[in-house]
GUFI-741543 format. One line per field, with one value per residue (C-alpha): residue number from 1; z, y, x. Coordinates in steps of 0.05 Angstrom, whole numbers, plus 5000, padded with zeros to 4 digits. Layout:
<rs>
nr	[NUM,...] .
Z	[Z,...] .
Y	[Y,...] .
X	[X,...] .
</rs>
This chain:
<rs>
nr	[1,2,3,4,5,6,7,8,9,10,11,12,13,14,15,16,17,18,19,20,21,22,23,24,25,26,27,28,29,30,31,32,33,34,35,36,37,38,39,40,41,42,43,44,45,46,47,48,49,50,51,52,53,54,55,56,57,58,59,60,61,62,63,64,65,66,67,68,69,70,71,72,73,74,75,76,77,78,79,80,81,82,83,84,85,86,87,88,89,90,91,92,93,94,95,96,97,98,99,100,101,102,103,104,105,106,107,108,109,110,111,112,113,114,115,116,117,118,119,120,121,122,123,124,125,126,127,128,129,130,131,132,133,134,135,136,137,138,139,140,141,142,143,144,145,146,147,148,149,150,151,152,153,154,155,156,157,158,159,160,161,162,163,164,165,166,167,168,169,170,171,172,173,174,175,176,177,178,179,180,181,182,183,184,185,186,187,188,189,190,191,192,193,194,195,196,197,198,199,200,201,202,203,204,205,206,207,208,209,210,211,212,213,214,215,216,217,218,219,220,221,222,223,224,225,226,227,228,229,230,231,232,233,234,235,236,237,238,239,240,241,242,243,244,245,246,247,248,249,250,251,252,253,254,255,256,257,258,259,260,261,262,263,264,265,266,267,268,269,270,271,272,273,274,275,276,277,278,279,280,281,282,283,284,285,286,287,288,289,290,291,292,293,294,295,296,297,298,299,300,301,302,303,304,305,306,307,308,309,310,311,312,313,314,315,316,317,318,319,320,321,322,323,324,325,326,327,328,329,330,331,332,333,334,335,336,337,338,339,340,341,342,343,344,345,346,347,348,349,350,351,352,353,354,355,356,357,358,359,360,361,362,363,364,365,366,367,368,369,370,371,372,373,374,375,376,377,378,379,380,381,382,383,384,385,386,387,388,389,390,391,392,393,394,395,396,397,398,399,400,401,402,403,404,405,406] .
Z	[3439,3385,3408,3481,3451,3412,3476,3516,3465,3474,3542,3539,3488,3539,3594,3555,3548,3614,3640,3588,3604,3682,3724,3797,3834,3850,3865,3801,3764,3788,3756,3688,3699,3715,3652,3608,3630,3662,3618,3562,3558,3599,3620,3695,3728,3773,3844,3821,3812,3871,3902,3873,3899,3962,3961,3947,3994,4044,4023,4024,3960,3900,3896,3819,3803,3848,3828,3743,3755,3784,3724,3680,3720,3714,3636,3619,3681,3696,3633,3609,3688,3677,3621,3643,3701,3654,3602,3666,3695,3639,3619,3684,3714,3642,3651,3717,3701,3647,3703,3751,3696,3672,3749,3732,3670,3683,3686,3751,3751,3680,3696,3755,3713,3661,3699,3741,3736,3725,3804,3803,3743,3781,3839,3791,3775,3843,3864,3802,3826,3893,3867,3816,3876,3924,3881,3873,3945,3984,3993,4071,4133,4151,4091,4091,4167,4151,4085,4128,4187,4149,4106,4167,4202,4140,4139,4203,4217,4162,4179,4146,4191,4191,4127,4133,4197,4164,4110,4159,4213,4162,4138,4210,4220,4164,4175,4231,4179,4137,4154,4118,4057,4025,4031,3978,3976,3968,3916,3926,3989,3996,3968,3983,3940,3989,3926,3917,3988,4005,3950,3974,4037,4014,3972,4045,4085,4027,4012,4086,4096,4029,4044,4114,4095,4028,4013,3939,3926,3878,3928,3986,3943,3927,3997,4013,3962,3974,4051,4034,3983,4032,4087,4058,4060,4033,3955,3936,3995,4050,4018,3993,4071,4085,4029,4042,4116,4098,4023,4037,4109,4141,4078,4038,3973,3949,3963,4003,3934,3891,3917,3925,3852,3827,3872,3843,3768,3781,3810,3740,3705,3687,3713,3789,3842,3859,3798,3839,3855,3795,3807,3877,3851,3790,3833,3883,3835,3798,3824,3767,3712,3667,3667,3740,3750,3701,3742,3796,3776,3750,3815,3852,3803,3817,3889,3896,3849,3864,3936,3924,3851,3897,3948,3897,3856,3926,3940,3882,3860,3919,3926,3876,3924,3991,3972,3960,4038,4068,4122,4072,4031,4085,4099,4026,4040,4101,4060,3999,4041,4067,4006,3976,4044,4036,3968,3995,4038,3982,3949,3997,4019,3947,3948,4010,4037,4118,4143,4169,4245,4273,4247,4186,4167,4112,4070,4014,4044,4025,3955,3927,3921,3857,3841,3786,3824,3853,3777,3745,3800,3783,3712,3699,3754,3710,3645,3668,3696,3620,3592,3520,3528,3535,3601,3558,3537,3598,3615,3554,3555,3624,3614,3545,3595,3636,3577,3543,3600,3632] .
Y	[3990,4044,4073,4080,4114,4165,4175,4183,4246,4273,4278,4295,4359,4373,4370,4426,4474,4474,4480,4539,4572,4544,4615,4618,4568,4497,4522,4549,4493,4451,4501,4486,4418,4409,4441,4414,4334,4317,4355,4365,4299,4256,4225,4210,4240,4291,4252,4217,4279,4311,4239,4253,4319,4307,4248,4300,4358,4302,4288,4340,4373,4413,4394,4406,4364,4302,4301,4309,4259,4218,4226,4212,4152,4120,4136,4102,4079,4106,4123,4172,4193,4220,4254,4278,4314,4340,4375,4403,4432,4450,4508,4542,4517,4538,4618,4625,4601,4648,4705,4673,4688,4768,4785,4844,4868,4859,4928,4905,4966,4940,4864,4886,4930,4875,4830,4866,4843,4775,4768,4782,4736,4686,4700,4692,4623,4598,4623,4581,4527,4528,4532,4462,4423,4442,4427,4351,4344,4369,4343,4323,4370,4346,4363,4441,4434,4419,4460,4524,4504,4478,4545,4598,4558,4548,4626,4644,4596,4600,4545,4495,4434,4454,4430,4362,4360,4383,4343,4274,4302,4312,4244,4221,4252,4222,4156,4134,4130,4077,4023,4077,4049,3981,3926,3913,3843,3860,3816,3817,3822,3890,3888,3951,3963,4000,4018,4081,4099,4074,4111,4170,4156,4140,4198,4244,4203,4212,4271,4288,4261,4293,4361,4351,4335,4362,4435,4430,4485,4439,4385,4425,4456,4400,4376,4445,4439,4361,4370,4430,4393,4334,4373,4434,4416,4478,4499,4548,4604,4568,4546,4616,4646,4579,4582,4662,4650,4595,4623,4693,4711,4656,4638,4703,4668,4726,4798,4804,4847,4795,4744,4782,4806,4728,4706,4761,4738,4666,4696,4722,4661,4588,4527,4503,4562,4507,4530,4587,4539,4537,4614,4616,4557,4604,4663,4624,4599,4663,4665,4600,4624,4618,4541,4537,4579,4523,4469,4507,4511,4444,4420,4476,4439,4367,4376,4404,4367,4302,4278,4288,4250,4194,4195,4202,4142,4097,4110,4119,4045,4013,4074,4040,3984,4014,4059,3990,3984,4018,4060,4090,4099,4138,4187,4204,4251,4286,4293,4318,4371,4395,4401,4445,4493,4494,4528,4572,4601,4602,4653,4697,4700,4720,4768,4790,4763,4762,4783,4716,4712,4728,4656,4661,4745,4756,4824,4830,4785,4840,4842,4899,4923,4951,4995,4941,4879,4864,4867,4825,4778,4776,4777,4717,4685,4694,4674,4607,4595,4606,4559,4582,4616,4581,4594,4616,4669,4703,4700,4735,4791,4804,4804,4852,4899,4909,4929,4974,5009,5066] .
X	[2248,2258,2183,2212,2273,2238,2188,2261,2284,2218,2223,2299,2277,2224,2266,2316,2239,2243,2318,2313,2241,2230,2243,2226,2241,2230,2153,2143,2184,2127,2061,2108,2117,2053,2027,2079,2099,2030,1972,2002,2057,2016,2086,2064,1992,1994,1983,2055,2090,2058,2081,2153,2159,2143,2187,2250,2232,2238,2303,2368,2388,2352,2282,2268,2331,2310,2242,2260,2314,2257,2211,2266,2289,2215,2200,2272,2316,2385,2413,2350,2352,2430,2413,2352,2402,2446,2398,2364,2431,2473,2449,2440,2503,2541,2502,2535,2599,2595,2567,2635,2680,2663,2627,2671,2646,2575,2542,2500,2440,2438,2418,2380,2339,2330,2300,2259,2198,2214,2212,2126,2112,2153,2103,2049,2071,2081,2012,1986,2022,1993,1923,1933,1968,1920,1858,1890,1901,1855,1791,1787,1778,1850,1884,1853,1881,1938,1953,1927,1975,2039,2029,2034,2092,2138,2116,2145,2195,2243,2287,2322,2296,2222,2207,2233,2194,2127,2123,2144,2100,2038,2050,2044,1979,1945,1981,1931,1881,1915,1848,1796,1838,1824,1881,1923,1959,2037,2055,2130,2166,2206,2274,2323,2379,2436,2492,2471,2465,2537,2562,2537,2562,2620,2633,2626,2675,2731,2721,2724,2785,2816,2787,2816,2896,2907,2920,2889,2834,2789,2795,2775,2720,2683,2683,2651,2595,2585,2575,2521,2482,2480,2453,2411,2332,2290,2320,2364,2333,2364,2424,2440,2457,2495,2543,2542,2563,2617,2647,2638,2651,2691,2735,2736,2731,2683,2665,2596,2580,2606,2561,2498,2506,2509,2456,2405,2430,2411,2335,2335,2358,2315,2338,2355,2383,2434,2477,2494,2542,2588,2586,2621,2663,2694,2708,2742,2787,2804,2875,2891,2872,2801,2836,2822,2753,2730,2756,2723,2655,2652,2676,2632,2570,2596,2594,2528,2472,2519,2489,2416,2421,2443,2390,2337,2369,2369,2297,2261,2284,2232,2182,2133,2138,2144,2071,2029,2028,1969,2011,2059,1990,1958,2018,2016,1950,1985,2052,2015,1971,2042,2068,2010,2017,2084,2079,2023,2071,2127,2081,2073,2155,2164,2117,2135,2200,2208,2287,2316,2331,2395,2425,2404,2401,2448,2451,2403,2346,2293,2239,2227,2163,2144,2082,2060,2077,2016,1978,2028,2027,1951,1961,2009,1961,1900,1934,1964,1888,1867,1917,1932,1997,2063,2098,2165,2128,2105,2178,2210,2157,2171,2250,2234,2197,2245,2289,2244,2206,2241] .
</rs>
């Protein structure tokens, strides 16, 4: 017992390396997680967290959370998995409430300037990324097929359904080859455990119905950021237009600059894009008092990383189980293949982002291109292949650069 409790702080001060040094993205939170829980920790092997994050981009809600909540839920069950959420989150969610409060003190050329060439590196560690999954993955004419295919369509069809549909439709493909594997006897009869997926049912239908008849802000707030984090598939780039289209232009809560100067501060900062959250929450409860922009952006917080923790919890309590059969086996290698293509394509969107279509355009949805971006893209590439500098690093020397160089 007191071994699995010091392996539990371990991973708990791990877990705060990353929520403090994990910039990018939920594509470049996996290169670091990667490097950090499987080769260096050896806490799970990489075809489980591969397994894990594919698991979570299936499901609604941030994808880095689910799948850390995951690993923390399997090293030491529900009470390391809470905590696991809330040294991942914290600091994030506690910079942007921070960023909610003084929005009108920040010197905005300043922070853009700061960090801006933390954008490329962050390219250069989802590229890296892209290269370790796929050399796990792929090693069947079908899986190139469908890392090349998944790769150009999650290109050109930024939508928030298409992923979902990739990843289940890859799985599909690869299913029909479940008898190439050898049979495994299932020793114990699948057993489902529905609490958490009531509760998070639950949770929608009340606060529904309370966001519905009562007039209270904090209320009707975390109804709002409930209903998105149950429905957004994709990380924080699609759920930043949907929370710009209802918080922004239909309720007025923010100013279109207001919200496009927070969203480019959490680019900048480690941690999951869903803490964005606790940002909009803050400003759109500025009218009560710092009192009530805290209540806000916990709320704002709350609402958000609340459903997915649930789904995760429901599933990953039978996945272990559900996997020994040969068909749910067989659709890993399909679902895997996806994933890898799907982070292909995440490089080149950062690199290179496409303008949303007419549903989904929203001001600001444009990189900027930057004479050295291509090197350091090459660069942090190059020196995550070589493996003898810590990812932190990279990081802070490309946030001093932007401070020193004119």
């Amino acid at each position: 017992m007191h071994a699995k409790r010091v392996r539990g702080i371990i991973f708990l001060k791990d877990v705060a390396v990353l929520a403090l040094t994990a910039f990018g993205g939920p594509q470049a939170h996996t290169a670091m997680m990667l490097r950090l829980l499987v080769d260096k920790r050896r806490y799970l092997t990489s075809a489980e967290l591969l397994e894990l994050m594919a698991l979570c981009q299936v499901l609604p809600g941030p994808t880095s959370t689910q799948t850390i909540t995951a690993i923390g839920f399997r090293l030491g069950g529900p009470n390391l998995a809470y905590l696991t959420l809330l040294v991942w989150m914290l600091p994030a969610v506690c910079l942007m409430t921070i960023a909610g409060l003084s929005i009108s003190y920040l010197d905005k050329d300043l922070v853009a300037r700061l960090v801006r060439f933390v954008q490329p590196v962050a390219v250069g560690f989802v590229a890296y990324s892209a290269y370790k999954i796929a050399e796990k993955v792929i090693h069947t004419k079908t899986s190139v097929a469908l890392l090349v295919a998944s790769a150009l369509i999650a290109y050109f069809f930024q939508l928030p359904w298409v992923l979902p549909l990739l990843l289940l439709g890859g799985g599909l493909i690869t299913t029909f080859r479940y008898r190439k594997l050898p049979k495994i006897e299932v020793k114990e009869p699948l057993r489902i455990e529905w609490s958490n997926f009531v509760l998070w049912l639950g949770v929608a239908l009340v606060a529904a119905l309370l966001g519905h008849y009562t007039r209270l802000l904090p209320v009707r707030l975390f109804e709002n950021f409930y209903r998105n984090g149950s429905l957004v598939f994709g990380g924080g780039q699609v759920l930043a237009p949907l929370l710009y289209a209802e918080f922004v232009e239909f309720k007025g809560y923010l100013s279109s600059t207001e919200f496009l100067s927070g969203y480019g501060l959490t680019q900048a900062l480690p941690g999951p894009n869903f803490a964005f959250s606790s940002y909009i929450g803050a400003l759109a409860m500025r009218e009560y008092g710092i009192g009530g922009q805290l209540v806000g952006a916990l709320v704002a917080a709350a609402g958000i990383f609340m459903p997915g923790t649930l789904l995760i919890f429901f599933l990953i309590r039978f996945w272990d189980q559900l996997k020994q059969y040969r068909v749910v086996k067989a659709s890993l290698e399909g679902i895997n293949a996806v994933s890898a293509g799907l982070v292909v394509a995440a490089t080149f969107l950062l690199y290179h982002p496409l303008p949303y279509g007419v549903v989904w355009h929203w001001p600001g949805r444009y990189g900027v291109d930057l004479p050295l971006n291509p090197v350091l893209v090459g660069a942090t590439f190059l020196v995550l292949l070589w493996d003898r500098i810590p990812s932190y690093v990279l990081v802070l020397g490309a946030l001093l650069a932007g401070a020193l160089l004119p």
